[in-house]
N, C-alpha and C positions, 0 to 999 in steps of 0.2 A: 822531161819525158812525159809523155802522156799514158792515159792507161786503156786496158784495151778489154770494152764490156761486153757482156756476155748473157745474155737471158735463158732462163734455165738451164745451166749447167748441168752438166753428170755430177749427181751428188757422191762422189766418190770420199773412202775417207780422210785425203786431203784437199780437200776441196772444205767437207765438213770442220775437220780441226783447223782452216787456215779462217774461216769465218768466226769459229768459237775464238782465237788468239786478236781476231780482229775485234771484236765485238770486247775481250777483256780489256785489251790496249786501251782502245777508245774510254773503255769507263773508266778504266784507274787515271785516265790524264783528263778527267775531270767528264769526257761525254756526257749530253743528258740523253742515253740511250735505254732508259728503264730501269738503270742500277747507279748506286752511289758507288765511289770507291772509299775504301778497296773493298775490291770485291774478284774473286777466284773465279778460271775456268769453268769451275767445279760447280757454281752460285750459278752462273749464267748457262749452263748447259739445258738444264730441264726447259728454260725456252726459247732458244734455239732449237728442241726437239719438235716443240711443240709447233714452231713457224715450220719444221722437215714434213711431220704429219700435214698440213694444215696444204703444203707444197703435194702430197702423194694424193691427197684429196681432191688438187684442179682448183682451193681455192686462194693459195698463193702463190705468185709469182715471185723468182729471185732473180734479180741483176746484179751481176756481181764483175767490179772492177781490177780486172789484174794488172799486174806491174811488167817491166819489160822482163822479170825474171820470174811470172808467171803465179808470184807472192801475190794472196788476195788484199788488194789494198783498199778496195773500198764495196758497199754492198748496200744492197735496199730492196725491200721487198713491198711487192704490189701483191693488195690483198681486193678480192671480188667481194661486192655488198650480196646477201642472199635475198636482204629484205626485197620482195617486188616492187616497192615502188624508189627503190635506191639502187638498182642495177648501173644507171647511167655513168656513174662514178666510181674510182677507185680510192682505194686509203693506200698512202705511202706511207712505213712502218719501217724502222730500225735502220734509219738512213746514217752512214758510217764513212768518214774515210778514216787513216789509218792514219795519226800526229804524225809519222815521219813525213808523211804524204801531203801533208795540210799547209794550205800558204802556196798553192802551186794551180790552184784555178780547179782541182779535181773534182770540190761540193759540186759547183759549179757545170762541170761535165756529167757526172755521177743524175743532178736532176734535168738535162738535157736529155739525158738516155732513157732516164724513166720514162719524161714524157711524150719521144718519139717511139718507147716501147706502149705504153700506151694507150697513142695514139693510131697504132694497128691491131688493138681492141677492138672489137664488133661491138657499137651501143656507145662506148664509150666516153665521158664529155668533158670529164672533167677529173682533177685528185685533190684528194684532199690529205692532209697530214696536221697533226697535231705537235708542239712544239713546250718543251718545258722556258717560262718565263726567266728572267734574270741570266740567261746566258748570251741576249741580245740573235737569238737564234731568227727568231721573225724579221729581222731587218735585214739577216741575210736571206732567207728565202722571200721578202718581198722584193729582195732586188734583184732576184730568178724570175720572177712575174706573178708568183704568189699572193696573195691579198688576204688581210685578217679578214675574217670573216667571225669571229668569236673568241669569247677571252670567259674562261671562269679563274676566277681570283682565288689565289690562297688553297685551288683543286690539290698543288703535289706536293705532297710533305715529305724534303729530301732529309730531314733532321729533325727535332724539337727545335721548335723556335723558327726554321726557316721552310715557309714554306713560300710555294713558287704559281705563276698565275698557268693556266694550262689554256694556251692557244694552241685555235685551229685557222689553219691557212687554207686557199685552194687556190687550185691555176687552172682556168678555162683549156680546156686544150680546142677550142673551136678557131 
């Protein structure tokens, strides 16, 4: 089954808790979404709030992947640069699908959607998103069309002792 996306949604309060349960999912079965697990609803709400603000402000975008039963299965949010001479581009941030979901092409739709959302951006030219190393994450989004474009070594410390290189990737949308 495919999933069926959606750009800014009604942030209604299921809509909100079906992102916070996705977003916990995702990091207890290992996601590199900002949080190690385990880690609680509870840990990850304050930014989740903060992406809600940040969406009521005009300067993030959510895309959010529903299921045929309407379960938010996957999500990603487009965030707009303020700096002036960085408008042309967007950052992709807390891109997500949901482990039952995974293994079924949905990453894969999920950055399709982003980039034909976009891609009807006014300026628009290109995204960029950043990726934790050691999860082999950059070799799937270069095989979306992504391109490293920059690696800082040893940047995320998901432990003592293990830390991870912090790539950034971008996809021309021209």
């Amino acid at each position: 089954m495919s999933l069926t996306f959606t750009l800014d949604p009604a942030v209604t309060p299921t809509l909100r808790d079906g992102v916070l349960s996705l977003w916990t999912d995702v990091s207890n079965a290992g996601g590199a979404v900002g949080f190690v697990a385990p880690v609680t609803a509870e840990e990850i709400r304050p930014e989740l709030v903060k992406h809600l603000a940040a969406m009521a402000e005009g300067r993030h975008r959510l895309l959010v992947g529903q299921d045929e039963t309407g379960a938010v299965a996957a999500t990603a949010f487009l965030s707009f640069n303020t700096h002036r001479l960085m408008k042309h581009w967007v950052w992709l941030y807390t891109v997500m699908v949901h482990p039952t979901h995974q293994g079924r092409g949905h990453g894969r739709d999920l950055l399709a959607a982003a980039a034909d959302e976009a891609r009807r951006f006014e300026g628009i030219d290109a995204i960029r998103l950043t990726c934790r190393g050691g999860h082999g994450l950059e070799h799937f989004y270069g095989s979306c069309g992504y391109k490293e474009v920059g690696r800082v070594p040893a940047a995320i410390r998901v432990a003592p002792g293990d830390d991870r290189d912090d790539i950034t990737m971008l996809l021309p949308l021209g």
